[in-house]
ZAGUTOR-858530 format. One record per atom (N, C-alpha, C): residue in three letters; residue number from 1; chain; x, y, z; atom name. Coordinates in steps of 0.001 Angstrom, whole numbers, plus 500000, padded with zeros to 6 digits. Example, Ala and Ser with C-alpha at 12.3 -4.5 7.8 and 13.67 -1.06 7.14 Angstrom:
REM residues 2
+--------+-----+--------+--------+--------+--------+-------+
| residu | num | chaine |      X |      Y |      Z | atome |
+--------+-----+--------+--------+--------+--------+-------+
|    ALA |   1 |      A | 513190 | 494310 | 507800 |     N |
|    ALA |   1 |      A | 512300 | 495500 | 507800 |    CA |
|    ALA |   1 |      A | 513200 | 496700 | 507800 |     C |
|    SER |   2 |      A | 512850 | 497750 | 507080 |     N |
|    SER |   2 |      A | 513670 | 498940 | 507140 |    CA |
|    SER |   2 |      A | 512900 | 500030 | 507870 |     C |
+--------+-----+--------+--------+--------+--------+-------+
//
This chain:
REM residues 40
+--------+-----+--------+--------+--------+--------+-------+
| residu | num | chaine |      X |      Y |      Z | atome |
+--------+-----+--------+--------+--------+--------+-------+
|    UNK |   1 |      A | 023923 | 164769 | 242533 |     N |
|    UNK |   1 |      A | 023513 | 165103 | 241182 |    CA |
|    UNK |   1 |      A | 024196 | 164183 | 240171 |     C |
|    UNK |   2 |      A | 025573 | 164125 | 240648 |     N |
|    UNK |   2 |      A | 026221 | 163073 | 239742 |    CA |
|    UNK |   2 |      A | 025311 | 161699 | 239691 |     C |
|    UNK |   3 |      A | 025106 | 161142 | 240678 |     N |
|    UNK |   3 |      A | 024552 | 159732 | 240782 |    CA |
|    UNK |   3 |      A | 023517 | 159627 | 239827 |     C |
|    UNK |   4 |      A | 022575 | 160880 | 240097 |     N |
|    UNK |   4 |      A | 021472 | 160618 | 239642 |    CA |
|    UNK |   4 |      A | 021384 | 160684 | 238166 |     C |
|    UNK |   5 |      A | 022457 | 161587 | 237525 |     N |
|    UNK |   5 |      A | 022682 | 161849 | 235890 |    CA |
|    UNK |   5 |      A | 022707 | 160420 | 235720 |     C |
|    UNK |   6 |      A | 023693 | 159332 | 236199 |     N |
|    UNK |   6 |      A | 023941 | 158114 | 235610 |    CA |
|    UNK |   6 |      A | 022965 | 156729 | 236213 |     C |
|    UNK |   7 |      A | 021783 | 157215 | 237047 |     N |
|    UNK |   7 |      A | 021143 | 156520 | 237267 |    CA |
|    UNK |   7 |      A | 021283 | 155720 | 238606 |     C |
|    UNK |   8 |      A | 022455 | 156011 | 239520 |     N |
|    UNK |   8 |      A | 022805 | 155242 | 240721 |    CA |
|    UNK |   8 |      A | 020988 | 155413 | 241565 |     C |
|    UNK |   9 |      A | 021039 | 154447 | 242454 |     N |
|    UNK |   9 |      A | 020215 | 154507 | 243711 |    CA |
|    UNK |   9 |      A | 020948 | 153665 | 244689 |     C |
|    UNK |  10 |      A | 019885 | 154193 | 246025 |     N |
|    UNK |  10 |      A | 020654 | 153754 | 246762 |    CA |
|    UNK |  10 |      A | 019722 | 151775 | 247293 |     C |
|    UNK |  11 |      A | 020546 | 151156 | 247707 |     N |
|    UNK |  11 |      A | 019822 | 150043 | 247486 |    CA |
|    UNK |  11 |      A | 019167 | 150129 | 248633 |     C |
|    UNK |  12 |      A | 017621 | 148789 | 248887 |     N |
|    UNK |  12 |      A | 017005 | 148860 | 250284 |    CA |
|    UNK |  12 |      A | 017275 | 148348 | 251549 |     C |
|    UNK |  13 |      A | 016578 | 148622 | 252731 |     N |
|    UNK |  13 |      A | 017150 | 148218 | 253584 |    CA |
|    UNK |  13 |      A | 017415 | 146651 | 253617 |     C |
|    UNK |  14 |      A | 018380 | 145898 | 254360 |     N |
|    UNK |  14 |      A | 017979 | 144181 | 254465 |    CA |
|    UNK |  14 |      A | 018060 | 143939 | 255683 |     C |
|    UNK |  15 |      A | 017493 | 142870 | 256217 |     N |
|    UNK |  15 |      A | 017848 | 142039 | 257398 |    CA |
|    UNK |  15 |      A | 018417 | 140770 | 257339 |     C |
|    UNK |  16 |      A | 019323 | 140163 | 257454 |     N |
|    UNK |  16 |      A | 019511 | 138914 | 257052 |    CA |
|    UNK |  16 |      A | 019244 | 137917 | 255818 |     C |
|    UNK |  17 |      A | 019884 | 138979 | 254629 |     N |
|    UNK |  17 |      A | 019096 | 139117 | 253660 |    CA |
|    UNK |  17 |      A | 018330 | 139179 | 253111 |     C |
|    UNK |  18 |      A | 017519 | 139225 | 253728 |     N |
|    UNK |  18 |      A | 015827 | 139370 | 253430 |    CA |
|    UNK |  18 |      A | 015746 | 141064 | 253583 |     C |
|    UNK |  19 |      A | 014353 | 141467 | 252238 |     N |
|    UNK |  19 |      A | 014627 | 142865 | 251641 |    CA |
|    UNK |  19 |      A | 013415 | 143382 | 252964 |     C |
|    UNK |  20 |      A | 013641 | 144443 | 253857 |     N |
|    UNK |  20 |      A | 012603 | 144723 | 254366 |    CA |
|    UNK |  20 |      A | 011863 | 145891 | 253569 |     C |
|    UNK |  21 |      A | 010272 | 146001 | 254334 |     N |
|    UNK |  21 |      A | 009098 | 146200 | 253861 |    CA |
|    UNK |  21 |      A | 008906 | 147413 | 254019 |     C |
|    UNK |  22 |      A | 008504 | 148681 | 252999 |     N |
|    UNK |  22 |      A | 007625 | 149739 | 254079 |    CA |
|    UNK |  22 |      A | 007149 | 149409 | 254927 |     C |
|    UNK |  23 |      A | 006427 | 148973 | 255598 |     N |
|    UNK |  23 |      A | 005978 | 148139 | 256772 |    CA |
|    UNK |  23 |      A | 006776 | 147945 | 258151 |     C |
|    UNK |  24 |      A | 007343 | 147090 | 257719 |     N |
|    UNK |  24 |      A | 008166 | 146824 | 258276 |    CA |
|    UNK |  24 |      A | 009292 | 147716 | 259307 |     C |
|    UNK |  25 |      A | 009591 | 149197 | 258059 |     N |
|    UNK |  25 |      A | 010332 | 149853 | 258550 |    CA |
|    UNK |  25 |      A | 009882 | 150706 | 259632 |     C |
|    UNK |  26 |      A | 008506 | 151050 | 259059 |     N |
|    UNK |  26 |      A | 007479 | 151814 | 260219 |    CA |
|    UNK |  26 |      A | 007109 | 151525 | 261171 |     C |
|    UNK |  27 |      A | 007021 | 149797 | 261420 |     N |
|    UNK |  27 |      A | 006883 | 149208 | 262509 |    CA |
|    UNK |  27 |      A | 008173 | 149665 | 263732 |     C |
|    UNK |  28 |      A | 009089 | 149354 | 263033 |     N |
|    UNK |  28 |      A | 010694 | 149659 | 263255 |    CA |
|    UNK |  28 |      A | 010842 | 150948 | 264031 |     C |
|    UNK |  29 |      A | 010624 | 151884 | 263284 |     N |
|    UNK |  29 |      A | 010778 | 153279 | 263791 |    CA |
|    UNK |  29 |      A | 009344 | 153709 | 264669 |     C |
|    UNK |  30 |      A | 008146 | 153105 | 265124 |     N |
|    UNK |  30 |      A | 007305 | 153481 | 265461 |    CA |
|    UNK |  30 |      A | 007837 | 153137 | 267147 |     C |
|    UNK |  31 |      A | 008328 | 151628 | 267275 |     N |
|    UNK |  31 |      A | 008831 | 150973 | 268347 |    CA |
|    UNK |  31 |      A | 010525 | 151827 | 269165 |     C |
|    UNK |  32 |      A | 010870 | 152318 | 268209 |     N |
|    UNK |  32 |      A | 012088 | 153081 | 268826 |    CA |
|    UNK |  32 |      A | 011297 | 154449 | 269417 |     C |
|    UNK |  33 |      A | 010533 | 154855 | 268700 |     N |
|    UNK |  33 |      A | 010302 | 156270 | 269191 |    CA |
|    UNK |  33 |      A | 009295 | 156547 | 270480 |     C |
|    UNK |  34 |      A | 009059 | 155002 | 270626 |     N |
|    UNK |  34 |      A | 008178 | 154406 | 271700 |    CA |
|    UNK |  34 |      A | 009341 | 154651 | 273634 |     C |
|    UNK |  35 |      A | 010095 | 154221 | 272484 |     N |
|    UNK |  35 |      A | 011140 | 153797 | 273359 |    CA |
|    UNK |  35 |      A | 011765 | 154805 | 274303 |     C |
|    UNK |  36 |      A | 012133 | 155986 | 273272 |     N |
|    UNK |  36 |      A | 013167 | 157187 | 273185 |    CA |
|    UNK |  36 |      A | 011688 | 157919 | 274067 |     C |
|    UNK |  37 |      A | 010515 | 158292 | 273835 |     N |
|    UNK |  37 |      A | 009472 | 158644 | 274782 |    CA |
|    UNK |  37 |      A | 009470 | 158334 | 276180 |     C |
|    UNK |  38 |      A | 010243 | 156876 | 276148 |     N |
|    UNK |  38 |      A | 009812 | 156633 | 277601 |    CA |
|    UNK |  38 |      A | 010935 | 157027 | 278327 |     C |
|    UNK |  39 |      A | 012094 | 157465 | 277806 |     N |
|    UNK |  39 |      A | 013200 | 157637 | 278427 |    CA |
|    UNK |  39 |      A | 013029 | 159225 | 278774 |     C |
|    UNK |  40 |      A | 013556 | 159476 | 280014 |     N |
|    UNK |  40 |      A | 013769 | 160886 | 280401 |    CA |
|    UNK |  40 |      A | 015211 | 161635 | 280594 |     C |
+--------+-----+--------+--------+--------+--------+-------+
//
């Protein structure tokens, strides 16, 4: 609540400095959960 009174956010994700994408991230998490499925 504090943060938000004074306006903080939180910054986005990066990769090697480069800002990643919605996209990107979904790709990201679509491929892990791919993953975590195949595991028993």
């Amino acid at each position: 609540a504090l943060a938000r009174k004074h306006g903080f956010t939180l910054a986005g994700f990066r990769s090697f400095e480069r800002a990643l994408t919605p996209e990107e991230i979904a790709g990201i998490r679509e491929r892990a959960a791919r993953r975590l499925a195949g595991k028993t």
